[in-house]
NUTI-222808 format. One record per residue (C-alpha): x, z, y. Coordinates in nm, 2 decimals. Last residue first. Layout:
((X; Z; Y)),
...
This chain:
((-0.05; 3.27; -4.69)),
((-0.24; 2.96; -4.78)),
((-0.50; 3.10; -4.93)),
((-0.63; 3.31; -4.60)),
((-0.55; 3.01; -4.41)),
((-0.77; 2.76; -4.61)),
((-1.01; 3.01; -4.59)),
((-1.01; 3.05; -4.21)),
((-1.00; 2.66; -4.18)),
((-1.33; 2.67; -4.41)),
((-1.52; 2.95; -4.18)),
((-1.47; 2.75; -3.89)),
((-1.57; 2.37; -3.96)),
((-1.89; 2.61; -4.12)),
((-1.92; 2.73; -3.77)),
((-1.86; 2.46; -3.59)),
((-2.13; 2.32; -3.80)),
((-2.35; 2.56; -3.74)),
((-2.27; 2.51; -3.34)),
((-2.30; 2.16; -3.34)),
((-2.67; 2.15; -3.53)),
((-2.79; 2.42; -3.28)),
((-2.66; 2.22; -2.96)),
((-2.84; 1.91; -3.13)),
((-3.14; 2.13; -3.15)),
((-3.11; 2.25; -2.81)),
((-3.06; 1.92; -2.63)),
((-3.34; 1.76; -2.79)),
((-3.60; 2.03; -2.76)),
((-3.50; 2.01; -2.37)),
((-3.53; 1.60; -2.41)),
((-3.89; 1.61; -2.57)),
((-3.95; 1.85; -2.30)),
((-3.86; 1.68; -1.98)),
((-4.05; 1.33; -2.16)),
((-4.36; 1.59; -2.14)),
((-4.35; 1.69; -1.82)),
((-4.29; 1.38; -1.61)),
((-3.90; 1.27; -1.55)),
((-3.80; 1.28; -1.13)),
((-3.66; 0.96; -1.01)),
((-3.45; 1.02; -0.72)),
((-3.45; 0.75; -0.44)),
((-3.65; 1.01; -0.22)),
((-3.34; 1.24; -0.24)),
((-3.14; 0.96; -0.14)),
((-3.34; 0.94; 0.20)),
((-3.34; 1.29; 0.27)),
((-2.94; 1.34; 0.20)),
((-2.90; 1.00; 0.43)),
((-3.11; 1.20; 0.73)),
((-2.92; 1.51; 0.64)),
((-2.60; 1.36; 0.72)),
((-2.70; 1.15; 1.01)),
((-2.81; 1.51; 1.16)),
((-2.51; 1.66; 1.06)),
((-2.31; 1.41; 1.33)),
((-2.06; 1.23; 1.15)),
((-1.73; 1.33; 1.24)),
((-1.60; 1.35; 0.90)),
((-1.65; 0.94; 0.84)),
((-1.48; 0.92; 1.13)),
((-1.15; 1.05; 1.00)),
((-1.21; 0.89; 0.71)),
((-1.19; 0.53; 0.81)),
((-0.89; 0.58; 1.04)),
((-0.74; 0.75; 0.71)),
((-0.84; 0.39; 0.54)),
((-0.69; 0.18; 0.85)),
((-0.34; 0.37; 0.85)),
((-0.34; 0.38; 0.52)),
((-0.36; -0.02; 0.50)),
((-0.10; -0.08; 0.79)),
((0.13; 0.13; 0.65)),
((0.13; -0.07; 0.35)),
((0.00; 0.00; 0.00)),
């Protein structure tokens, strides 16, 4: 990169952190309305989703666990 490029990109962020707040908060509001929020039911099927796949890893952590213990145990 040449001086002449970082000169221009920390030009470009210096006045991107004088933005007035009000700017700020008027992009916030207007992403926020981009946001599509999931209904109730497709919120739960994906709840139950994440908690039984949680449940699955964590037995077979578990048993991933309790076999590398063993194979320690005989091992010394």
């Amino acid at each position: 990169m040449t001086r002449k490029e970082s000169e221009v990109m920390g030009d470009t962020a210096n006045t991107l952190e004088k933005a007035p707040k009000k700017s700020w908060f008027k992009g916030l509001k207007s992403e926020f309305k981009k946001i599509i929020w999931p209904d109730k039911e497709s919120l739960a099927k994906q709840t139950v989703a994440v908690v039984v796949i949680s449940t699955i890893l964590a037995i077979v952590i578990g048993i991933v666990d309790q076999i590398v213990k063993l194979g320690i145990k005989i091992i010394l």
